[in-house]
Structures are given as C-alpha cells and as structure tokens.
Backbone bond lengths (Angstrom), bond angles and torsions (degrees), N, CA, C in turn:
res aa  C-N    CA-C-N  psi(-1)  N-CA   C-N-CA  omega(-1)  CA-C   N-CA-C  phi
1 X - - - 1.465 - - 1.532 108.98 -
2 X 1.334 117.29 146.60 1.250 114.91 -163.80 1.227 109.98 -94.79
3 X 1.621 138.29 142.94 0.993 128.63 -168.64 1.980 110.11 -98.40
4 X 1.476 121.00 98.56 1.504 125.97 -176.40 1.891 127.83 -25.30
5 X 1.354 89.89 -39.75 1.365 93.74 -162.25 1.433 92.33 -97.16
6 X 1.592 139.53 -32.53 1.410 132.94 163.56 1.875 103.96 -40.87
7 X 1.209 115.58 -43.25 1.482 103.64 -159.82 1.586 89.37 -87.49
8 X 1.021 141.21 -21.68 1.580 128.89 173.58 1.662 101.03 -75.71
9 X 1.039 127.11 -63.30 1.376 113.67 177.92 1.340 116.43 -37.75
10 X 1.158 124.00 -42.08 1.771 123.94 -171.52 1.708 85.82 -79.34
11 X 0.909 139.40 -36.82 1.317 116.15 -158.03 1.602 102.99 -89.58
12 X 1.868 130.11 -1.97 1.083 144.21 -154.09 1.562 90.06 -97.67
13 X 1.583 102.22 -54.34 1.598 104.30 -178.85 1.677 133.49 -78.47
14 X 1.578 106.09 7.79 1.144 118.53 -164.10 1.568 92.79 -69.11
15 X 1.338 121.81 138.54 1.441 116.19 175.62 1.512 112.80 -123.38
16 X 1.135 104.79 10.94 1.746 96.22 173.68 1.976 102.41 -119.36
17 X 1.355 97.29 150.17 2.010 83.67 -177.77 1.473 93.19 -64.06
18 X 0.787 132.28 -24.61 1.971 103.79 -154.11 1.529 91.07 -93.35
19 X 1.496 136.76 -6.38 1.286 130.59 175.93 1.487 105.37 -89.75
20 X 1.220 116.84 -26.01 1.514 114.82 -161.72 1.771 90.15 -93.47
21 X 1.091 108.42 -33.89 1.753 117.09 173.65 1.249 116.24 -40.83
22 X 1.351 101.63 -66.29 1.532 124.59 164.36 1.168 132.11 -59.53
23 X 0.899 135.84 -34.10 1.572 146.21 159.80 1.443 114.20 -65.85
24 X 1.074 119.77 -47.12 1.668 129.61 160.93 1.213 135.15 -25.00
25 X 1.925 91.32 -60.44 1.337 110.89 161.21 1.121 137.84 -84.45
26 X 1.373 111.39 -2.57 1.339 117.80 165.95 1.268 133.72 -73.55
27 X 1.816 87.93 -42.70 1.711 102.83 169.15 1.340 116.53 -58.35
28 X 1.927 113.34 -56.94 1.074 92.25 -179.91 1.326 147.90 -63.02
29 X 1.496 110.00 -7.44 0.984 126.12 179.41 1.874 109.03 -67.91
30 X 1.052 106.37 -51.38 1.301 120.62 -176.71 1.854 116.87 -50.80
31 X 1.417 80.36 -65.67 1.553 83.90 161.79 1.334 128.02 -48.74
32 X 1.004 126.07 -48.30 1.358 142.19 -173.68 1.500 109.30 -63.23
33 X 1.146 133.54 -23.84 1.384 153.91 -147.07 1.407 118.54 -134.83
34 X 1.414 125.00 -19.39 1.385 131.21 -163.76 1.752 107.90 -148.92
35 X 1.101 121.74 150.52 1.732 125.60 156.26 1.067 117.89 -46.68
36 X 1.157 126.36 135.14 1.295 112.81 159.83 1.585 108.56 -144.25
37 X 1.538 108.46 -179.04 1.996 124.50 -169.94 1.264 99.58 -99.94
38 X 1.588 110.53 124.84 1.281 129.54 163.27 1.842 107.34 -94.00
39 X 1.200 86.89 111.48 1.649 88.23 170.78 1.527 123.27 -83.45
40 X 1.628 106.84 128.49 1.637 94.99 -159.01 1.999 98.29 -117.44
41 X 1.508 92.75 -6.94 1.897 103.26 -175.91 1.294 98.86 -78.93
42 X 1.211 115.33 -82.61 1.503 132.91 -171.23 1.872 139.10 -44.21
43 X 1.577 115.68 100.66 1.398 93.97 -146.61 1.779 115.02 -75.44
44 X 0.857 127.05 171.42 1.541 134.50 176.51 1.674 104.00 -56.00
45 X 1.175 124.31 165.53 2.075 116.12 173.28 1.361 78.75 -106.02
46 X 1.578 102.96 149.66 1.399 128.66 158.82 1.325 117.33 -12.15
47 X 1.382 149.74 133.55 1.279 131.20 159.73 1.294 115.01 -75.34
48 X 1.508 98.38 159.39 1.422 114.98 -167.93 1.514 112.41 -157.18
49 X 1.286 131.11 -178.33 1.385 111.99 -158.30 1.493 104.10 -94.94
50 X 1.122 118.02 139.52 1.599 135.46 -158.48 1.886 103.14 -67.69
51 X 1.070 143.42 172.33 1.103 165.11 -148.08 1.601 90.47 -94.85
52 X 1.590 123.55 133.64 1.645 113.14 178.97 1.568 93.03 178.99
53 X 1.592 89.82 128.32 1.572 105.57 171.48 1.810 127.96 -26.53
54 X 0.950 131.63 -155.59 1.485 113.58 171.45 1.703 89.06 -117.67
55 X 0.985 112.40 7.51 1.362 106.35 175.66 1.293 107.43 -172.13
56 X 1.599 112.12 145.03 1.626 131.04 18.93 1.531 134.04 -45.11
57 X 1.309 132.05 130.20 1.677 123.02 173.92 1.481 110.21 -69.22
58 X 1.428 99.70 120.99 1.856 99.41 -168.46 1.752 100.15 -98.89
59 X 1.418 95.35 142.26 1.416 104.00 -170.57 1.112 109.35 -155.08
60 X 1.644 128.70 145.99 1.665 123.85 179.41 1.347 126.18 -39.34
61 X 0.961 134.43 126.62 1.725 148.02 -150.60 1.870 111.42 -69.10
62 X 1.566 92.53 -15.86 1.547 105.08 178.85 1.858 100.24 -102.87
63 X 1.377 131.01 4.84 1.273 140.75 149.05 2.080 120.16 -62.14
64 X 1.582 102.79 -44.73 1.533 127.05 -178.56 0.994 105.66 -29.03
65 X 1.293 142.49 118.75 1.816 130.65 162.98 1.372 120.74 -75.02
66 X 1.214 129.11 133.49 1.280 131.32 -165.87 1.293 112.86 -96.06
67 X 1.177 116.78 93.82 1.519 120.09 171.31 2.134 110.74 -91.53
68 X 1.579 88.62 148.93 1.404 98.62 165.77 1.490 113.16 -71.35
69 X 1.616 111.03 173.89 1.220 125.58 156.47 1.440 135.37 -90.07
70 X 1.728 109.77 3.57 0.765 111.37 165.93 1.431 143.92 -61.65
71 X 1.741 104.92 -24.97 1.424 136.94 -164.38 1.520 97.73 -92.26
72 X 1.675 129.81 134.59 1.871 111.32 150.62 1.426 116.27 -42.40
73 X 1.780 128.83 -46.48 1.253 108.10 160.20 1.465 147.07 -45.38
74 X 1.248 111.15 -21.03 1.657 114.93 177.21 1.394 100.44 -99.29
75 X 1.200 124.20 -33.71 1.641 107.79 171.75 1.650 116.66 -59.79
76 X 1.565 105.86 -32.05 1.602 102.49 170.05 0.932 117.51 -101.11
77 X 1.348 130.24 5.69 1.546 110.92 142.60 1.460 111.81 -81.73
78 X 1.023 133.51 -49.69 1.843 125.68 158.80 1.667 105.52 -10.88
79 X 1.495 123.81 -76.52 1.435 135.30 -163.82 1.513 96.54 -60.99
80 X 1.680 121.18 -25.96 1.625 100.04 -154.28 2.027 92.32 -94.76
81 X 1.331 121.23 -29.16 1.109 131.05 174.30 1.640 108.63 -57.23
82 X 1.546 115.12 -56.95 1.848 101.92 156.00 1.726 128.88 -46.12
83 X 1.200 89.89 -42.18 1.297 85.35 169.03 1.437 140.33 -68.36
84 X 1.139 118.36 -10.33 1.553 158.08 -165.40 1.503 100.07 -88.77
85 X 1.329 105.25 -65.59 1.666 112.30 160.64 1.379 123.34 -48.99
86 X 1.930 114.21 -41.81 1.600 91.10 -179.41 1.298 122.34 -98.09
87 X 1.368 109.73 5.76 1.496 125.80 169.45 1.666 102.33 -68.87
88 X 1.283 121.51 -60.52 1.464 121.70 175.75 1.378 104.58 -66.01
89 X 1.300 152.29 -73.51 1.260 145.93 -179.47 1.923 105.89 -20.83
90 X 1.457 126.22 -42.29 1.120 123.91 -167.46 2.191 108.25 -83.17
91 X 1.092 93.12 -22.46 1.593 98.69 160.57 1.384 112.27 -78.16
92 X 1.035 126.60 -44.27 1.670 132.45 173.54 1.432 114.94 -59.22
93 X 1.074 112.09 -46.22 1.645 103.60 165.45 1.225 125.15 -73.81
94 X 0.928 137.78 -30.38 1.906 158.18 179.01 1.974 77.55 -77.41
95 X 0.676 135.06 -35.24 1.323 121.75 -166.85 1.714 123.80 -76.80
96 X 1.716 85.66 -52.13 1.206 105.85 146.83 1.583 138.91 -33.53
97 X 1.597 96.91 -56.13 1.416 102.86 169.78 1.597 103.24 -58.63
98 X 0.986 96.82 -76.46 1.755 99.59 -170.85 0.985 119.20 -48.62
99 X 1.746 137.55 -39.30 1.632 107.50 177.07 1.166 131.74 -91.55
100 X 1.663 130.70 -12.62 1.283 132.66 -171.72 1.855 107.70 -87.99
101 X 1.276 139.54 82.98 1.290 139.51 -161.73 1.330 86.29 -80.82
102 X 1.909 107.02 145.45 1.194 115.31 147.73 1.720 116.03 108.13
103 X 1.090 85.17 14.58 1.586 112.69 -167.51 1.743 107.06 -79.98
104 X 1.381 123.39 172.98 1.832 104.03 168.30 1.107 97.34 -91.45
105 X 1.583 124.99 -177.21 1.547 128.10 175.41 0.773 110.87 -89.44
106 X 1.502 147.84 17.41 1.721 135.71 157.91 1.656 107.01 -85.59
107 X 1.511 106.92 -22.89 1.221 93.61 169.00 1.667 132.34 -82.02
108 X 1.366 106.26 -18.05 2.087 112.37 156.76 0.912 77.91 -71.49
109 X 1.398 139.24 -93.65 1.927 124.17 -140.08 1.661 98.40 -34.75
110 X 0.644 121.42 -72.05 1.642 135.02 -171.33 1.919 93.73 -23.83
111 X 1.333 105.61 -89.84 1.681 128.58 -177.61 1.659 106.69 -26.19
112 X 1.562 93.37 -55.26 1.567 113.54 175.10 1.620 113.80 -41.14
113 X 1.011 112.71 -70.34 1.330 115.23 170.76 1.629 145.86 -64.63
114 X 1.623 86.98 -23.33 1.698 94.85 153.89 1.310 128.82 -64.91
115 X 1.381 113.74 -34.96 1.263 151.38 158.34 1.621 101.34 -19.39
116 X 1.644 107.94 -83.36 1.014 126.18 174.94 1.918 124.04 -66.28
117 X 1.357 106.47 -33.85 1.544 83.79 139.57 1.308 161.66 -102.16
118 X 1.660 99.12 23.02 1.473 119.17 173.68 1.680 109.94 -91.15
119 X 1.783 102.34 1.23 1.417 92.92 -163.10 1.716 91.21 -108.11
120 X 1.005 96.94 -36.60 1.694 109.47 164.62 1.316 116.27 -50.45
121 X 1.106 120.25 -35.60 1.854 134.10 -178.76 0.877 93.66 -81.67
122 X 1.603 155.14 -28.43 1.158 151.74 -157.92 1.876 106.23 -95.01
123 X 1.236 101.86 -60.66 0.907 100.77 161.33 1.589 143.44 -52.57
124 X 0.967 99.41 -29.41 1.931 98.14 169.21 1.464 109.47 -78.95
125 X 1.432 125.05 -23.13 1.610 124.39 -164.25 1.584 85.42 -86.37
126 X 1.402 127.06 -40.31 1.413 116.80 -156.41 1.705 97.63 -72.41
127 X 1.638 113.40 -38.51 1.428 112.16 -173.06 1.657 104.33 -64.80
128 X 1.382 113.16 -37.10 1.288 124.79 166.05 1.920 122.45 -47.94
129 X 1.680 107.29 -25.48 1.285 94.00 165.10 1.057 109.84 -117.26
130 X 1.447 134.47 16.28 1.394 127.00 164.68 1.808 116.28 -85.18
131 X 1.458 107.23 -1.64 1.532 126.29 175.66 1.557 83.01 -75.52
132 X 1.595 120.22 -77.48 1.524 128.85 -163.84 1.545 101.92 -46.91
133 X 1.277 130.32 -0.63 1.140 111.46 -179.95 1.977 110.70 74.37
134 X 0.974 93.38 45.04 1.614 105.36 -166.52 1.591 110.59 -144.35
135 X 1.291 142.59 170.27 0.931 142.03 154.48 1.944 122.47 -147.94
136 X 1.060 110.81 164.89 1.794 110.84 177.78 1.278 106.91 -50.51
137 X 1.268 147.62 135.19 1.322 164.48 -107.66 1.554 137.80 1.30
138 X 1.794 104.25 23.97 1.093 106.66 -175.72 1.804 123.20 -68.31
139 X 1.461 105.44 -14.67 1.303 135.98 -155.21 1.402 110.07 -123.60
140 X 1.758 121.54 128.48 1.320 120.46 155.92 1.598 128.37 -26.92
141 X 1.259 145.29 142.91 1.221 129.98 164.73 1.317 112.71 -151.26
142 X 1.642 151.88 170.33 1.342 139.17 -170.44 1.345 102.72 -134.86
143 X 1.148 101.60 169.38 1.355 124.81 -164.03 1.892 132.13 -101.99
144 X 1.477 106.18 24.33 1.326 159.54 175.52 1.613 95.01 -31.74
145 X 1.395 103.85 -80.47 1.457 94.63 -172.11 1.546 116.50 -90.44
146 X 0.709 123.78 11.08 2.083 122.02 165.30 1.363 98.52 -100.74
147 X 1.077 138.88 -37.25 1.707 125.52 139.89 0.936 130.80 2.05
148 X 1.366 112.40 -52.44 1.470 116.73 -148.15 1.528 97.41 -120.88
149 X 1.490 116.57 4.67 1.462 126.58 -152.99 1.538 96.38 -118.41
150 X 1.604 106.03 -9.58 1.026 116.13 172.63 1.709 115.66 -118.84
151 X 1.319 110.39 -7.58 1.048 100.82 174.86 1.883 107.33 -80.86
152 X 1.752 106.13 -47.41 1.447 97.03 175.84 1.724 123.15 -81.14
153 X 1.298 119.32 41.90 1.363 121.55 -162.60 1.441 96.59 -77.58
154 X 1.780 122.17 -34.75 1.463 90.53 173.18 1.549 128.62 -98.65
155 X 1.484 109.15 46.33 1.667 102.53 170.77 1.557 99.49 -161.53
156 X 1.254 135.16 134.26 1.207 143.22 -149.90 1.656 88.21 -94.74
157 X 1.593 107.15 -51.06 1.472 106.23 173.80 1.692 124.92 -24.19
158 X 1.415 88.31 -55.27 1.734 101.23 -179.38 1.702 107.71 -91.33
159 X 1.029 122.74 8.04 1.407 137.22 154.34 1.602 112.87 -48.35
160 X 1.484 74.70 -71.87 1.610 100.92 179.16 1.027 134.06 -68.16
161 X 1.009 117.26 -13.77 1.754 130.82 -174.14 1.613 101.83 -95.97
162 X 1.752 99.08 -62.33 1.558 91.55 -162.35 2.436 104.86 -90.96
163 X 0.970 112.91 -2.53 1.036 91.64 165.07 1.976 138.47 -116.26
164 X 1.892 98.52 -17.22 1.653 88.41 160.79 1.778 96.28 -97.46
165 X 0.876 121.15 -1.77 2.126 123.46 -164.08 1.929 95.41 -89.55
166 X 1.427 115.90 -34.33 1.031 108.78 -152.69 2.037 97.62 -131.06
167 X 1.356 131.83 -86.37 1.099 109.67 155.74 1.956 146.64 -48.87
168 X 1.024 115.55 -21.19 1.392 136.38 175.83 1.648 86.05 -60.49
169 X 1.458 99.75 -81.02 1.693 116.08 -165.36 1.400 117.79 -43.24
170 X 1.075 101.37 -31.78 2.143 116.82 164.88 1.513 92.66 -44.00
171 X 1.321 119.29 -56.57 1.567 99.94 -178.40 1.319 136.64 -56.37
172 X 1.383 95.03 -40.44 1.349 90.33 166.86 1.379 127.22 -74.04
173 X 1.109 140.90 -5.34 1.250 141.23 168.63 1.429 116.18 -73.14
174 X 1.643 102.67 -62.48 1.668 103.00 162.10 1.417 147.52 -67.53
175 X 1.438 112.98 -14.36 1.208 108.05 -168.60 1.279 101.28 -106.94
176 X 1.809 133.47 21.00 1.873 112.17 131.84 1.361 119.39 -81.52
177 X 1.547 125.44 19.56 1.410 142.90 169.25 1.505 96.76 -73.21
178 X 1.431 96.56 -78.43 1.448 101.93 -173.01 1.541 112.36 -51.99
179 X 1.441 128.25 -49.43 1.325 119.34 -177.70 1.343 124.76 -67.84
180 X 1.548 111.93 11.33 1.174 110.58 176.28 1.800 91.42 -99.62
181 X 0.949 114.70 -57.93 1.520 120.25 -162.01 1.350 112.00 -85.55
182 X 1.520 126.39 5.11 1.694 127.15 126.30 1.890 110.02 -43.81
183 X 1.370 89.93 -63.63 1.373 92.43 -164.71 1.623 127.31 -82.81
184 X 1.234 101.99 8.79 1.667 100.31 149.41 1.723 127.04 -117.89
185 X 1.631 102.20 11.73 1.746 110.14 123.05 1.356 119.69 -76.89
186 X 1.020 134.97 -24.94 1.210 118.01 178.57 1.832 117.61 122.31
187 X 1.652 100.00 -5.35 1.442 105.66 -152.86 1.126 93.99 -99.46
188 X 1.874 112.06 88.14 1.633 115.06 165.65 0.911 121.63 -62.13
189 X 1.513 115.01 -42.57 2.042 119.66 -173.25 1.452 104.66 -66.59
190 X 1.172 120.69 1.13 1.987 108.18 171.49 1.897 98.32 -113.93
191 X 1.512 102.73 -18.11 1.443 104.71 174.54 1.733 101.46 -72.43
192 X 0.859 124.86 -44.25 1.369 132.45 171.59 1.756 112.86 -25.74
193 X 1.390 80.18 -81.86 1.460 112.52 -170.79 1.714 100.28 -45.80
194 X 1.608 106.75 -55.68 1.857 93.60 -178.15 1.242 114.32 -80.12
195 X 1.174 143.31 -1.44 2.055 147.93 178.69 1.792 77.47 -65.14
196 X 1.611 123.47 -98.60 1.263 116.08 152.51 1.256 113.76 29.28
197 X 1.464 114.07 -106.09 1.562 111.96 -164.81 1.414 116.04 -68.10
198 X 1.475 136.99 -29.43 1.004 137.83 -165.92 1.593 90.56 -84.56
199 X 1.524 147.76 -34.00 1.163 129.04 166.91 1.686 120.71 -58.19
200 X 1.327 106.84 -36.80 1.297 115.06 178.13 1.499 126.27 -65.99
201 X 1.549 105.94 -36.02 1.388 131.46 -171.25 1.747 96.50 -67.56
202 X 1.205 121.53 -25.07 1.103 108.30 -178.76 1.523 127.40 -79.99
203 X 1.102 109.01 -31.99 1.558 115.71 172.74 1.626 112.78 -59.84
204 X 1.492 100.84 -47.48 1.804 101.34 166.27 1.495 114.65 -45.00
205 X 1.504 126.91 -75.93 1.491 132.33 166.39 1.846 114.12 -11.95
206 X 1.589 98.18 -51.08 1.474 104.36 -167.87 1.726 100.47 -76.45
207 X 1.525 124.38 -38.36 1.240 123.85 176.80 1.660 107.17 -56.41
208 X 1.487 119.46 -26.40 1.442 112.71 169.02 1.327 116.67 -78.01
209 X 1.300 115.08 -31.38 1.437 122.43 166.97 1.586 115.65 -48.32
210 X 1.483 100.63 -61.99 1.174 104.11 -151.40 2.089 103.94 -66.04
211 X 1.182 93.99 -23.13 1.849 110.71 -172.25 1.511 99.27 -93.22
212 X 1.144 135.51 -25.72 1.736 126.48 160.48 1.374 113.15 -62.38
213 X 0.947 105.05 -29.81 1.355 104.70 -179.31 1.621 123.38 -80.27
214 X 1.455 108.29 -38.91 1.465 122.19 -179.01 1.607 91.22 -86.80
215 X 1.287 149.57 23.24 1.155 148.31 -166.53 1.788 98.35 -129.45
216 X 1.571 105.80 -34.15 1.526 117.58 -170.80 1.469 76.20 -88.63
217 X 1.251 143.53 -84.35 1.389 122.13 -146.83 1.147 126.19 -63.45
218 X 1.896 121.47 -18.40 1.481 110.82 153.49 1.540 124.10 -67.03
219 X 1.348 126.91 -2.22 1.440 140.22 168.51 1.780 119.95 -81.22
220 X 1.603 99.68 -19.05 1.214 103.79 -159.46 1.631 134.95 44.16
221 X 1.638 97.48 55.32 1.348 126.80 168.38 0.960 124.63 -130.95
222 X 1.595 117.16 158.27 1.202 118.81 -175.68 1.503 109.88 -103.32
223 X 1.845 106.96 136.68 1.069 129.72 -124.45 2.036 97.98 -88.07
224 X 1.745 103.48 -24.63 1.472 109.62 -171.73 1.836 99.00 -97.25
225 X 1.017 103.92 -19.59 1.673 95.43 170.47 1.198 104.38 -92.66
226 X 1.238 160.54 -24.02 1.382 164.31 -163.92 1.404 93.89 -84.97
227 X 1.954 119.03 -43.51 1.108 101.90 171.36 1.330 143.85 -57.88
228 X 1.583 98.64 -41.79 0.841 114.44 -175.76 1.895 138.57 -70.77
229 X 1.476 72.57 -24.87 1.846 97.68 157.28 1.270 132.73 -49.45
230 X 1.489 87.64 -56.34 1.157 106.68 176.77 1.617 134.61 -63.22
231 X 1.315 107.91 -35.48 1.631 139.55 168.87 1.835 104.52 -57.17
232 X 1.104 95.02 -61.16 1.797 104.60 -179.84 1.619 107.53 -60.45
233 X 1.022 120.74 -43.36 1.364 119.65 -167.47 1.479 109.55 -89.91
234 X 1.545 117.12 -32.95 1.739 93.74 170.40 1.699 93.51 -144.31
235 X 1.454 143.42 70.96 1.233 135.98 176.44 1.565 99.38 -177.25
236 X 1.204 127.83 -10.37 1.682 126.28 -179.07 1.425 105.69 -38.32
237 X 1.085 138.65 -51.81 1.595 145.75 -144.07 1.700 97.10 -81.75
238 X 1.156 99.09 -34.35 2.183 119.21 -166.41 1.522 78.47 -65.28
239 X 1.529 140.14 -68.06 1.378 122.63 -135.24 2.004 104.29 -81.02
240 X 1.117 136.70 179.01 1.219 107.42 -170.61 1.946 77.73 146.97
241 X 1.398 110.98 99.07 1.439 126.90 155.68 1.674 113.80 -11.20
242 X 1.274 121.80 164.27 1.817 139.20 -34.30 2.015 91.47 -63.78
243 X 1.387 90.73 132.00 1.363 86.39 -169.97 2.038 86.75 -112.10
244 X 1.307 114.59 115.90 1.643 126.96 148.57 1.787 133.74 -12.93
245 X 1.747 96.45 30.37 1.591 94.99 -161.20 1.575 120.07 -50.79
246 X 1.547 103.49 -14.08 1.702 97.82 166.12 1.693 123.56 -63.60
247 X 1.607 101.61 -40.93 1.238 102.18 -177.64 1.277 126.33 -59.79
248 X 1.914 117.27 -48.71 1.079 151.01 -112.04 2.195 50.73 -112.62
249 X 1.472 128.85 -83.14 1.337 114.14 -144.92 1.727 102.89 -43.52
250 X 1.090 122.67 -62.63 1.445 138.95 -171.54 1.474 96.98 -39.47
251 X 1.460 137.87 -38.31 1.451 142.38 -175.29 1.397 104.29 -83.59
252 X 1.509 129.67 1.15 1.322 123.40 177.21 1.664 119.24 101.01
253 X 1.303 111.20 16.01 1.174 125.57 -177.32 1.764 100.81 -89.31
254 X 1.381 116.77 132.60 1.783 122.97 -178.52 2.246 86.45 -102.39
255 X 1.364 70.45 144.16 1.632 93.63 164.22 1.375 116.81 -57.55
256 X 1.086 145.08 -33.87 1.542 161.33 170.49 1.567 86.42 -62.48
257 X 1.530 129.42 -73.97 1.389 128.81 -173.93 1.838 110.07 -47.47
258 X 1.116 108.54 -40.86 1.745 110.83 -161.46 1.656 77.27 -66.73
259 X 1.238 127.18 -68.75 0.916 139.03 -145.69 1.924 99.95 -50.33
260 X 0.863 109.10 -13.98 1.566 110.57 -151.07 1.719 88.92 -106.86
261 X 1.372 117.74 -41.94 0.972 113.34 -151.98 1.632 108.23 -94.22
262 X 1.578 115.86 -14.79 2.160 136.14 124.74 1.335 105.73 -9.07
263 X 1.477 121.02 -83.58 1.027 140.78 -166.30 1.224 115.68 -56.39
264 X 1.915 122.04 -42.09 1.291 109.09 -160.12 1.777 103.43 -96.59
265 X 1.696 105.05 -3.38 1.346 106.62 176.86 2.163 111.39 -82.40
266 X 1.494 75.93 -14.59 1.583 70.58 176.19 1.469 120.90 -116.41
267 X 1.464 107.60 10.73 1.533 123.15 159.59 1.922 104.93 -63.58
C-alpha cells in the first residue's frame, strides 16, 4: 500500500520541472488508482520552500514589468506568468496532501487530482511558450502564492479558505479578461489553452469550497463569517472587481457570500 504523504513529499522536493512534472503524475496517477496509508501519528516538518528550478528570478510582484499584448513579447510574458501559477498551484496541492494529517480520503483523492491537473495546465502553457520561442524561466515572476501557503501552513481550515476560496478564485474572475483581449489580437492558440484552464480551475476552487466548509463544521464555526474574517484580516487587497459570479457560484460560492465579498472589495 502506498504511503500518501511519501509521494507528496517527493513530489514537494522535486527541483527540476520535468522531475516535479513527472513525479506529479505519477503520484497522481497512483493515488487515483490504488489504496493507499493516511498517516494520522506522525507530524508533517515545518514548511519550507518547495523544490524549484533556479529559475524564474522571484521578486516582489510590484518589481514585474508590465508589458502589453500587443507585442509577441507581452503575450509571452502573459502565457509564462500563467504558467508560473500552475507550476506553484502543483506544489500547493502536493502540499496539501502532505501537511494537513487526518483528513477522509476523498479529500487526498480530491488534492491528488488537482495536482494532476495543474501539471497538465502546466504543460500545455510551457509547450505554448516554446511555440513563442520562449521557455519556463525566461521571465521575472513572484512568489505570491507559497506565501500564503506558508502563511496558513498551520490550519488546513485557512488553507482552504484563503488559497483555492481566495487566490485560486482570482482566476476565475480574471482570466475572461485576458481571454477576451488574447482574442482581439488574434491569439486563439493561448485563447484555447486558458477556456481549458479556467473551466477546469473551477472544480479546484469548489474542492476548496467544498473542504472549508467540512473544515468549519469540524471547528464548529460558521463557515461565511469565518470567511469573511478571514478575507479582511489577511486577503482584502486580493479581492478587487469584475468578479466571475457565474464561476465563483458553480465553485461553491452562495449569493449572500458574492454579495459580501462586493462590499468588502469596495470597503
């Protein structure tokens, strides 16, 4: 029987992409396919920063140069900055698996498989900038979401809330921005590629949904004020209009919540 949190650790320390690629998919595959041991004695080690090429050069997010889309360069820096996200998103889930012990097993199955489609997402954007004549670390990028992966490392609750509930969900809000203004350059094959992730991205969001919530009722809290707490006190700046209320509902978002979360972006 395979042991869960061994195959997230190896896939945590993988430091080259095509190892962490590979390892990813292996696990998830495995998992997905076989039994496996939830370890409920033994605690997780401290987090620390996950396994990563020597590049991209990570630097404060207000450093980033802002290119248009008018240029092939700003469209591939556009694709290499998504990609940036699903390269980190695939440590965050493997992370997931591994530090919160004690969990049921739909929730690794769950992690497991985001896993595997953040690595899949990764892969089409990277083949996507090796078309542009570009590749994964050609470009500045920051360090935004392992931040925050470290700020909630000790409570899965706030795992869940502030990183698929609160950064994850940023995607979905923004990226029919971008797929609109790919596609009046003209650039279907990257319009492609994000319809794709932004359909996919949503089921992840809802797997945070659906586990913040079963996380608030083993706390015996309530699940839209806890959110909302939580948002004000370390994520206010993240929320910030046209916010995706189709997506965001379909991901487990209540109308009372959208509604709340209007207000606190324009508080």
């Amino acid at each position: 029987m395979i042991d869960i949190h061994v195959l997230a650790k190896q896939c945590l320390a993988a430091a080259s992409v095509e190892e962490k690629l590979a390892r990813s998919a292996e696990a998830a595959a495995s998992i997905a396919a076989r039994d496996f041991r939830i370890e409920t004695r033994a605690e997780p080690e401290p987090i620390d920063q996950p396994g990563r090429p020597s590049r991209p050069r990570l630097v404060p997010a207000r450093q980033l140069a802002q290119r248009g889309l008018g240029s092939a360069e700003g469209r591939a820096a556009l694709v290499h900055a998504v990609a940036h996200i699903e390269f980190n998103a695939i440590d965050l889930a493997w992370d997931a698996v591994y530090r919160f012990r004690g969990m049921p097993r739909e929730y690794y199955r769950d992690w497991a498989q985001v896993a595997a489609d953040e690595t899949r997402h990764f892969r089409m954007l990277s083949a996507r900038l090796a078309e542009m004549d570009h590749a994964y670390g050609d470009f500045d990028a920051h360090n935004g979401l392992w931040e925050m992966a470290v700020k909630t490392s000790a409570s899965c609750l706030e795992r869940m809330a502030l990183v698929p509930r609160v950064l994850e969900a940023r995607g979905l809000d923004v990226t029919p921005g971008m797929i609109a203004r790919l596609r009046a350059v003209g650039d279907e094959r990257t319009v492609g590629i994000l319809e794709i992730i932004l359909r996919e991205e949503v089921a992840h969001v809802a797997a945070g949904s659906r586990w913040f919530e079963w996380c608030c009722a083993r706390a015996g809290v309530d699940a839209q004020e806890t959110f909302a707490r939580l948002v004000a006190e370390h994520a206010r700046g993240v929320l910030k209009p046209p916010f995706n209320t189709a997506a965001r509902r379909a991901a487990g978002f209540g109308e009372q919540e959208i509604n709340r979360l209007m207000r606190q972006s324009a508080a």
